[in-house]
C-alpha positions as CSV (number, residue, x, y, z in Angstrom):
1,X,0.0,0.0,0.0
2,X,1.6,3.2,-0.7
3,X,1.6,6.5,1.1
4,X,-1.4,7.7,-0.3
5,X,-3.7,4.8,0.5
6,X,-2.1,4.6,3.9
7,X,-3.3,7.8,4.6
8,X,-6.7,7.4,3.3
9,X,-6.9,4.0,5.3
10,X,-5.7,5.9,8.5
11,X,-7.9,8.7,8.4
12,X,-11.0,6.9,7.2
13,X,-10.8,4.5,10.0
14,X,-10.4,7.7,12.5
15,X,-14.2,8.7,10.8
16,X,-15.4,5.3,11.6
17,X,-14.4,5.5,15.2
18,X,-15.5,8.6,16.0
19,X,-18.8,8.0,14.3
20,X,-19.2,4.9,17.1
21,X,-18.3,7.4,19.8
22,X,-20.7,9.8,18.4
23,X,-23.4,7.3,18.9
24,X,-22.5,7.1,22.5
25,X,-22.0,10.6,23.4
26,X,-25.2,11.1,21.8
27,X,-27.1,9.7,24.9
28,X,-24.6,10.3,27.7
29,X,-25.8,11.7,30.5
30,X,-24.8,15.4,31.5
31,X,-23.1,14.3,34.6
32,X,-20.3,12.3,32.8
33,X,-19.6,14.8,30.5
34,X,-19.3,16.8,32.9
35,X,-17.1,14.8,34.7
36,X,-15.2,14.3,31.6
37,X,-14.5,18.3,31.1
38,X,-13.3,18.7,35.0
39,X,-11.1,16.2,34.8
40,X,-9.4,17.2,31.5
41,X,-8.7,20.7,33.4
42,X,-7.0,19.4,36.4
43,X,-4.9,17.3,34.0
44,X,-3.8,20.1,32.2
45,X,-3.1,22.2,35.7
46,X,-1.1,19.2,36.5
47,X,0.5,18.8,33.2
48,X,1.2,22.7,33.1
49,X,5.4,22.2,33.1
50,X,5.2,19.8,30.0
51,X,2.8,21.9,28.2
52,X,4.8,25.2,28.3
53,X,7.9,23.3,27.7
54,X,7.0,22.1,24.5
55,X,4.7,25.3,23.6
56,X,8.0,27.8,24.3
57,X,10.3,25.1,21.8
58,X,7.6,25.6,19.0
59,X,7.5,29.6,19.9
60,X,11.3,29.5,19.5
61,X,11.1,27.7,16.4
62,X,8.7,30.0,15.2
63,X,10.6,32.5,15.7
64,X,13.6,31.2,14.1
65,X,11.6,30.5,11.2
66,X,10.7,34.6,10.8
67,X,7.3,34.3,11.7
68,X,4.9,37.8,12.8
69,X,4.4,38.8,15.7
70,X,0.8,38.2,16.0
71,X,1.5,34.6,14.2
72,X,4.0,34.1,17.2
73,X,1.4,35.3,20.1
74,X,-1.1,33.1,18.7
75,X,1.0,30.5,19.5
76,X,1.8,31.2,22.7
77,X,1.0,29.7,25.9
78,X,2.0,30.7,29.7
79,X,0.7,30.2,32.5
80,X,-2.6,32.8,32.5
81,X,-3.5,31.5,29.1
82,X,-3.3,27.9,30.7
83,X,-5.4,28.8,33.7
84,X,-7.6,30.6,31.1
85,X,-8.0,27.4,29.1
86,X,-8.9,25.6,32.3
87,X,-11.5,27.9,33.5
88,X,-13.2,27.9,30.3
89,X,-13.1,23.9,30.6
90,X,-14.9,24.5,34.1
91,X,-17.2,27.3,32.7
92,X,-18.4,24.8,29.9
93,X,-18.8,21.9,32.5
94,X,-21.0,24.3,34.5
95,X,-23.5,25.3,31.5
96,X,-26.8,24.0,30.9
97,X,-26.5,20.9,28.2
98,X,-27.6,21.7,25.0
99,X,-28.7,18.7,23.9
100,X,-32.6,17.8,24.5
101,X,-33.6,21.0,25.1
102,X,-36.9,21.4,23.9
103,X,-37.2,24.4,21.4
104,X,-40.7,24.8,20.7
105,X,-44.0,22.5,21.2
106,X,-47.3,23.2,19.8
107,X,-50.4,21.1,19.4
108,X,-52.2,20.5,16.6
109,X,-56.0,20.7,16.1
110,X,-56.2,17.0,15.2
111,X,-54.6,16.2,18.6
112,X,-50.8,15.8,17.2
113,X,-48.5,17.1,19.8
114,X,-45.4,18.2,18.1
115,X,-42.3,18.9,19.8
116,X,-38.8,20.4,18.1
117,X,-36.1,18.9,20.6
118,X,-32.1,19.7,20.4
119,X,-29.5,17.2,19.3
120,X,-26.1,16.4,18.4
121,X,-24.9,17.4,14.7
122,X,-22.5,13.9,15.1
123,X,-19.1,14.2,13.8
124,X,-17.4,17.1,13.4
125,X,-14.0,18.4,12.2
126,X,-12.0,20.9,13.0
127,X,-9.4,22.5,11.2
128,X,-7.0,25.1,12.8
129,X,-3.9,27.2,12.7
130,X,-1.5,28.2,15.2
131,X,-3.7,28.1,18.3
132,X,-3.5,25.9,20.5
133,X,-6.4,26.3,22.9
134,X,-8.5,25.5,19.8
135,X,-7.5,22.1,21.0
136,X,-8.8,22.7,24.2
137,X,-12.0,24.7,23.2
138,X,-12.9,22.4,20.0
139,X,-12.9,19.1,21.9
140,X,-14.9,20.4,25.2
141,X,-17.7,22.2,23.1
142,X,-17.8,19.0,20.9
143,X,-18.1,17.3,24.2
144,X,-20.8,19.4,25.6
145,X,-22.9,18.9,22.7
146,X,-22.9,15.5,22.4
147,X,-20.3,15.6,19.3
148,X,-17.4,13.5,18.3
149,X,-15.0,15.3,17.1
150,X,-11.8,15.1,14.9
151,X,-9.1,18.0,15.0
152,X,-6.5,18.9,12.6
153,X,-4.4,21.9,13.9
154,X,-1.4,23.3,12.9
155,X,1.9,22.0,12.2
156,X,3.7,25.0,14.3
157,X,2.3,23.5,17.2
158,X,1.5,20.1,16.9
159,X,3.5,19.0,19.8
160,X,2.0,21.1,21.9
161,X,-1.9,20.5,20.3
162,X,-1.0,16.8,21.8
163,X,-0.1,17.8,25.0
164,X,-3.1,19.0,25.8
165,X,-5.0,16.4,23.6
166,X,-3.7,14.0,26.0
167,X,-5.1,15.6,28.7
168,X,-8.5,15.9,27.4
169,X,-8.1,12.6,26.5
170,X,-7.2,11.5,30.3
171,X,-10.8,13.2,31.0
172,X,-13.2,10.9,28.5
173,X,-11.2,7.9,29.8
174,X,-11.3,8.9,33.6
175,X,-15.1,9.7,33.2
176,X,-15.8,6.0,31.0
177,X,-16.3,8.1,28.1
178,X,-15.2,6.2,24.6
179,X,-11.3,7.9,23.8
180,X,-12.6,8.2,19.9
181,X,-15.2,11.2,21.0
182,X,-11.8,13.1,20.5
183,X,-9.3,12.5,18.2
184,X,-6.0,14.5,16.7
185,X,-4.5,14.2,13.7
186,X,-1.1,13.2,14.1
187,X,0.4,13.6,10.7
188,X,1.4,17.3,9.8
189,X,1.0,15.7,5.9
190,X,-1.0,18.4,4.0
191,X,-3.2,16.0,2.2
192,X,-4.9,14.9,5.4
193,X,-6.9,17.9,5.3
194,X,-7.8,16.7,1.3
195,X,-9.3,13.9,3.3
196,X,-10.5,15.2,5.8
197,X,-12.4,17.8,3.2
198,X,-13.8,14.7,1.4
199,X,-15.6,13.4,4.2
200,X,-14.3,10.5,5.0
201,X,-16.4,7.6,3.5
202,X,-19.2,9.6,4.9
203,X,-18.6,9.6,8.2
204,X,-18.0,13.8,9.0
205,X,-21.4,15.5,9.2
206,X,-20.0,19.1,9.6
207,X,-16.5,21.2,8.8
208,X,-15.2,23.9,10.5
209,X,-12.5,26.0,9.6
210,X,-10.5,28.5,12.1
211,X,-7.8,30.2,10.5
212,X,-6.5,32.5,8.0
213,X,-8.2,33.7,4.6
214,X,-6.2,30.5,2.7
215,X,-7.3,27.9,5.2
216,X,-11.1,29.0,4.8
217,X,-11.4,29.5,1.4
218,X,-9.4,25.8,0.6
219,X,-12.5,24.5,3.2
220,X,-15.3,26.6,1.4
221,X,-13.9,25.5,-2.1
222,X,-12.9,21.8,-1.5
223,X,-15.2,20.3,1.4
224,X,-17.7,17.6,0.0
225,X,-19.7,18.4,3.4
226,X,-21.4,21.3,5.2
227,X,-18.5,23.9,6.5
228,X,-19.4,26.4,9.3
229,X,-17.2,29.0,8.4
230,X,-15.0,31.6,10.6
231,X,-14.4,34.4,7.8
232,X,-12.5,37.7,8.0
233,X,-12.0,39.8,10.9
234,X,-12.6,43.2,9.1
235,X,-13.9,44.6,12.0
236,X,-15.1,48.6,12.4
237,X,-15.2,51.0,15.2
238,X,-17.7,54.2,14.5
239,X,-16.9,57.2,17.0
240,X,-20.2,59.6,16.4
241,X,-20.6,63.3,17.1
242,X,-22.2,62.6,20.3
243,X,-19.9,60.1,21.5
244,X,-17.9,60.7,25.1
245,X,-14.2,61.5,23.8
246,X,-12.5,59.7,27.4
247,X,-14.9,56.2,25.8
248,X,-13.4,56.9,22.2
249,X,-10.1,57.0,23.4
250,X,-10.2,53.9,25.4
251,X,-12.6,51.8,23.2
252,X,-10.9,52.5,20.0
253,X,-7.3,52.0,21.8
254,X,-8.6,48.5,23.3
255,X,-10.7,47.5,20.2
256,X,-7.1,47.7,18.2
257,X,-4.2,47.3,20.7
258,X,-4.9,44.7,22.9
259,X,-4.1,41.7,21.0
260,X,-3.8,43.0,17.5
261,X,-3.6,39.6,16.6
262,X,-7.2,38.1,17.2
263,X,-10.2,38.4,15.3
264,X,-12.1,40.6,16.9
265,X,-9.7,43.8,16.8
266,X,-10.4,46.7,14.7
267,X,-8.6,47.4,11.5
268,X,-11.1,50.8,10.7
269,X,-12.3,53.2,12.4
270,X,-14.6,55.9,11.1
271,X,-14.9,59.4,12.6
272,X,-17.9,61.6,12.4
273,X,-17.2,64.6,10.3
274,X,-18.7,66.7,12.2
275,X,-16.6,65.8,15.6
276,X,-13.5,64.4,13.2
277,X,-11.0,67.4,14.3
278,X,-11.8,67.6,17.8
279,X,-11.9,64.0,18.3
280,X,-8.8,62.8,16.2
281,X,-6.2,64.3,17.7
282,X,-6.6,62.5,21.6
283,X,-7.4,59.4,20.1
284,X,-4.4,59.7,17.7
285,X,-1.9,60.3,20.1
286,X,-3.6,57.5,22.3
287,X,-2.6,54.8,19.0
288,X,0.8,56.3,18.8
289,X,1.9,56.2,22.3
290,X,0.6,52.0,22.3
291,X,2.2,51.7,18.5
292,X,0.0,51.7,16.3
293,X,0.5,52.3,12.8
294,X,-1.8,54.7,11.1
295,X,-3.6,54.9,7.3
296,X,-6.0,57.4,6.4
297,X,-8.5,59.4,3.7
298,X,-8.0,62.3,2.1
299,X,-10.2,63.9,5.0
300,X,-8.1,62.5,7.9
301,X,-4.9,63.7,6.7
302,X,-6.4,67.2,5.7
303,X,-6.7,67.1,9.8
304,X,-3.4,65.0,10.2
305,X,-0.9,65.2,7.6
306,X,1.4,63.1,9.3
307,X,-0.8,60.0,8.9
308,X,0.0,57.9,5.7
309,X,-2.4,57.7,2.9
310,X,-4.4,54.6,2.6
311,X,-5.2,52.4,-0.6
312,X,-8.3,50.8,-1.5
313,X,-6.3,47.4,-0.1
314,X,-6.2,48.8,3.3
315,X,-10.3,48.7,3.6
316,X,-10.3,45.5,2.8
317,X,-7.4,44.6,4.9
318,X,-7.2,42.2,8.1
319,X,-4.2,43.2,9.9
320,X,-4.1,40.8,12.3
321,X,-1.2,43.8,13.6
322,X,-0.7,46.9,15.3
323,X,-2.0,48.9,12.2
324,X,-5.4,50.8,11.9
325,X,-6.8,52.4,9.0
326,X,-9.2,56.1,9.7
327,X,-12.2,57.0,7.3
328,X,-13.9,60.2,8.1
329,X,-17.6,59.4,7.5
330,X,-20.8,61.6,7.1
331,X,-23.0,60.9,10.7
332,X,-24.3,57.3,11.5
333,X,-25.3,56.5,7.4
334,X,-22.2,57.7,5.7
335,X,-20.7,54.6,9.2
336,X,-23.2,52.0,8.3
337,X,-22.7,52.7,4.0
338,X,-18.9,52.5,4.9
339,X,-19.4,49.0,7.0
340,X,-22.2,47.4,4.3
341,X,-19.5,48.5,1.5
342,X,-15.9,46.9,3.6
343,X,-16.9,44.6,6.7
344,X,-16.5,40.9,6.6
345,X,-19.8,40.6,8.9
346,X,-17.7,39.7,11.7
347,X,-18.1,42.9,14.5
348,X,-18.5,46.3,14.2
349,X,-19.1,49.1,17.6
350,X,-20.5,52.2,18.3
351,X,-19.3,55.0,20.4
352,X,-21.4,57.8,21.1
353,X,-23.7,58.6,24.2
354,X,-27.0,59.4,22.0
355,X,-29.7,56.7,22.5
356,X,-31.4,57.4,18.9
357,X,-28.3,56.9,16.8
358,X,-27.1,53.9,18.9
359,X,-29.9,51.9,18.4
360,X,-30.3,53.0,14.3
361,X,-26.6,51.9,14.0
362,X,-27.7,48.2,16.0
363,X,-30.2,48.2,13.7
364,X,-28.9,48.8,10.5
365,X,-25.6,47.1,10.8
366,X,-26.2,43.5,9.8
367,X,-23.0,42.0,10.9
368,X,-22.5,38.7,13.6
369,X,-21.7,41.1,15.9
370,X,-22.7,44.9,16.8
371,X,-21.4,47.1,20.2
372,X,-22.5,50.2,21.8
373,X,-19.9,52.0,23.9
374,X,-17.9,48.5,23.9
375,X,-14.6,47.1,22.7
376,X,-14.8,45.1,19.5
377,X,-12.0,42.7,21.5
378,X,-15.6,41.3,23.4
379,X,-15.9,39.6,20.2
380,X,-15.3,36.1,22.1
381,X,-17.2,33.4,23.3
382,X,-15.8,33.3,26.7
383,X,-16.7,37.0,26.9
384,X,-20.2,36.3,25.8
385,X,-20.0,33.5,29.0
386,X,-20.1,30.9,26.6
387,X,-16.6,29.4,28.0
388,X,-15.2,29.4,25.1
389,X,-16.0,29.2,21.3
390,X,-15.0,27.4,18.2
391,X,-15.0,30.4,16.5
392,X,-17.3,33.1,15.2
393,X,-19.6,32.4,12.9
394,X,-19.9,35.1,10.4
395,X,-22.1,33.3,8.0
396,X,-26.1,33.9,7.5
397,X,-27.2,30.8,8.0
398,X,-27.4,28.2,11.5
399,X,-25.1,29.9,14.0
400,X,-23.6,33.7,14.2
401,X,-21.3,35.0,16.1
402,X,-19.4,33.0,18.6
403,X,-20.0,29.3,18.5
404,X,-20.2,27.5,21.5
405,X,-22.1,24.3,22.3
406,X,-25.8,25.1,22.0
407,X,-24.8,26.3,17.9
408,X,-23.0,22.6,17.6
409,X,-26.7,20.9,17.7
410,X,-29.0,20.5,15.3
411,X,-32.7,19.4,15.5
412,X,-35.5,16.4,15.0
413,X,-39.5,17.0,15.3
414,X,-40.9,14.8,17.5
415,X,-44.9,14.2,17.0
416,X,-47.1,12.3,19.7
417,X,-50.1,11.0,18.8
418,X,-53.4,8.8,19.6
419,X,-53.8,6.8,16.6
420,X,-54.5,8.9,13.8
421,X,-54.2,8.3,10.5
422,X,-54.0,11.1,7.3
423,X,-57.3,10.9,5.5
């Protein structure tokens, strides 16, 4: 058998094992996966030393290798972002379970009682770059709602990706949980993902991609079953006429500075004419002094010749780095015309302290995600007290926004009768 057909073997019997293990999970109690989630978290606190051994080797490598900063910090692990990971394992454990929720019930005038109850979606993949805690945060919301899952990350940090797979394996097994629920791809091999994208015999009922533009479109184009995609982060801030200038400062600052690198961070923002010269120049010095590179209109340099000229790229540009680019807009329509024209749909804010215009923008703006007088960096499941997320969904269709375990079910009807028949 040659490489090829090895692979295909290998990964085909993966989708048969974790379509078993779905079955299972499918009609385990909340209790044991409970159990399950707990127990992977107090691995990993024990296994802490191991984990950020082999997560700083893979950051050094990284380095070596030339890779960008916000590449690099997506990467990275120490010993905050560990707890973190475990307290989102806790926080999932402590949710309501998803699955069997009843969604609606209505009766019927022939006597049919119809019922629309939660369940899982069965086996799902994930495919990821660079972060780590996607390892984490895939398997235990795959857990919660009764999925199996199968998980391709990143070759940058497969060692540690099976660190902490190990550890949430420890949990299934130490809870009686079938090991298959959760499974890693070992094989950094390229062509795994082709698989992977084909469905394997059959067996995976949903994709999801979590990574850059590349990654997602490959999924979009190439998947022979349903993707849930995590698209661009082109994410806006708006600061109106009305808005509080100590809130602009500290919203825009936060929305683009505190981890550049993440999804949810601004790459525009779009002043108020009307407010533009007052405003800039605070909030301006406010991106400088945390070093934040700066790309403007025409308008914005009139007020601020020192900022560089932007290109058509730039409003279409995720930075995923400490660089923002600065429209000056006419009032709340010339914001949302600007948005409906550039944003990805992922998250967009408002800052401004007028009621009216606050709730036109919410309104209007018909992305995953919309803020008033809040940092686009709340963009996050764990934020939204989900625990954690899968990613955000920025798609029309099933879930938006962050993804956690109640968007990883599905559906069946359920009709109780008395004996009747259809005439």
């Amino acid at each position: 058998m040659d490489g090829a057909s090895t692979l295909t073997a290998e990964t085909n019997a993966m989708g048969a094992r974790a379509k078993k293990a779905a079955g299972v999970l499918a009609h385990v109690s909340s209790d044991k996966k409970n159990a399950a989630l707990r127990a992977a978290a107090k691995k990993i606190a024990a296994q802490k030393d191991e984990i950020l051994r082999a997560n700083a080797q893979e950051i050094e490598a990284a380095k070596q290798a030339g890779k960008p900063d916000a590449f690099v910090d997506r990467m990275a692990l120490d010993p905050s972002r560990l707890k973190g990971i475990c307290a989102a394992l806790e926080d999932i454990a402590a949710q309501e379970d998803p699955v069997g929720r009843v969604l609606a019930e209505w009766d019927r005038p022939n006597g049919l009682k119809i019922s629309r109850v939660a369940t899982p979606i069965g086996v799902i993949a994930v495919i990821y770059e660079s972060r780590p805690n996607v390892t984490v945060d895939a398997g235990a919301i795959c857990l919660k709602s009764g999925n199996a899952a199968i998980l391709r990350g990143g070759s940058e940090t497969i060692e540690t990706n099976r660190a902490l797979y190990e550890c949430m394996r420890a949990g299934l097994c130490a809870s009686g949980l079938p090991e298959d629920a959760l499974q890693l791809v070992q094989t950094t091999d390229r062509a795994a993902v082709g698989a992977i994208l084909g469905g394997l015999d059959g067996q995976i009922d949903l994709v999801i991609p979590r990574g850059g533009k590349s990654l997602v479109k490959r999924v979009q184009d190439d998947a022979r079953v349903a993707v849930l995609s995590h698209l661009d982060g082109i994410c806006h801030v708006y600061v109106d006429r009305n808005a509080d200038p100590e809130k602009a400062v500290a919203i825009t600052v936060n929305s683009k500075m505190r981890r550049p690198g993440v999804c949810g961070a601004a790459e525009t923002l779009l002043l108020d004419k009307a407010t533009a010269s007052d405003l800039w120049p605070p909030i301006a010095a406010a991106l400088r002094s945390a070093g934040c590179e700066l790309r403007g209109d025409a308008a914005i340099r009139v007020i601020d010749p020192s900022v560089s000229p932007a290109s058509e790229e730039d409003w279409h540009a995720e930075y995923l780095a400490p660089i923002l680019s600065v429209a000056v807009v006419d009032g709340v329509e010339g914001a949302v015309a600007h948005i409906e024209t550039y944003s990805s749909g992922h998250t967009e804010a408002i800052v401004t302290e007028n009621i009216e215009t606050a709730e036109r923008f919410l309104s209007q703006v018909g992305s995953a995600i919309v803020l008033h007088n809040a940092s686009t960096q709340y963009a996050d499941g764990g934020e939204f007290g989900l625990g954690a997320e899968i990613g955000i969904a920025t798609g029309k269709l099933h879930a938006r926004g962050p993804v956690g375990a109640a968007e990883l079910t599905t559906y069946k009807n359920i009709v109780r009768g008395t004996g009747q028949v259809r005439p």
